[in-house]
C-alpha positions in Angstrom: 112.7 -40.5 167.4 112.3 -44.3 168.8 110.1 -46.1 166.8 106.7 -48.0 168.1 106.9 -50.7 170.4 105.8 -53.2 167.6 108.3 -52.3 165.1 111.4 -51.5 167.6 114.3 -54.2 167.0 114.9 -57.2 169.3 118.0 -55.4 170.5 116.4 -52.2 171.3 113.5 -53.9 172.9 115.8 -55.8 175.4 117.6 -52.8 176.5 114.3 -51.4 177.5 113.6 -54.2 179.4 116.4 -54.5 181.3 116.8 -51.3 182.3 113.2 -51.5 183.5 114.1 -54.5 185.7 117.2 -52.6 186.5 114.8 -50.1 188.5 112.4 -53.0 189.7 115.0 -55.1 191.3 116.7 -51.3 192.6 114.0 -49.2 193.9 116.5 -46.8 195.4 118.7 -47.0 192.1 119.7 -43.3 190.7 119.4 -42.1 187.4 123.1 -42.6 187.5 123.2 -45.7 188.5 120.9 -47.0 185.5 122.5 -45.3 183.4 125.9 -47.1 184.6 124.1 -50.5 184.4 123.3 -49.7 180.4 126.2 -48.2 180.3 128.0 -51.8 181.2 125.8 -53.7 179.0 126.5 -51.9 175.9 130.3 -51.5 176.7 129.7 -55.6 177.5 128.3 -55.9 173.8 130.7 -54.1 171.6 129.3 -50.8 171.6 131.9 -47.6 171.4 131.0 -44.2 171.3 130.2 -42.0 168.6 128.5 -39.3 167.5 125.0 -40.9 165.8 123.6 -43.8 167.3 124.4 -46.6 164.5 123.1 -50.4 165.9 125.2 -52.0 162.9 128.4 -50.1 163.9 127.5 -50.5 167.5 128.1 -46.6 168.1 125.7 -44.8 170.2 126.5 -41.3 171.6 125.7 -42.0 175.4 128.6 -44.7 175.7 130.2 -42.2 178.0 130.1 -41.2 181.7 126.6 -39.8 183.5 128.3 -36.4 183.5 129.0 -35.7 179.8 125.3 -36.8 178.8 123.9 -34.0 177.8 120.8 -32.0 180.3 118.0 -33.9 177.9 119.3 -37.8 177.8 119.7 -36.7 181.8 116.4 -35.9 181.9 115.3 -38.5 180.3 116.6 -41.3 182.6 115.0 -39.1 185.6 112.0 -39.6 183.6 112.0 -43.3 182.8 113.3 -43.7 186.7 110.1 -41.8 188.0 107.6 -43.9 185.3 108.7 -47.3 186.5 108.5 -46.4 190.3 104.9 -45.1 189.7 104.0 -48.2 187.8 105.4 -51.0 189.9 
């Protein structure tokens, strides 16, 4: 579970961000296609995959292509898509 807002780290609180400008500045942007764009950033930062998402060791198990995500984390960027087109 993601903590609050308020007690998220810096790191984890820019990744939000961007991916919400992601979808701002690419209305017609795909799951896919954000999930690509954090994909970069992370890969851009150090991050590797692994199996449990570890900030220190820069491990998180969604470094790897759309298609081996699993249904939920899929879901998830449908949802987070569909959240910021309603807001903005």
């Amino acid at each position: 579970m993601k903590p609050a807002w308020e007690d998220a780290p810096d790191w984890q609180k820019e990744s939000a961000i961007k991916g919400v400008a992601f979808h701002q500045q690419n209305p017609d942007a795909t799951p896919e296609d954000s999930h690509n764009s954090w994909l970069e950033q992370k890969l851009n930062e150090g991050w590797v995959h692994g199996d449990v998402k570890d900030p220190v060791a820069r491990c998180h198990p969604c470094v790897t292509a759309y298609e081996n995500l699993p249904e939920s984390q899929r879901a998830k960027d449908y949802i987070f898509r569909a959240i910021i087109q309603t807001l903005s």
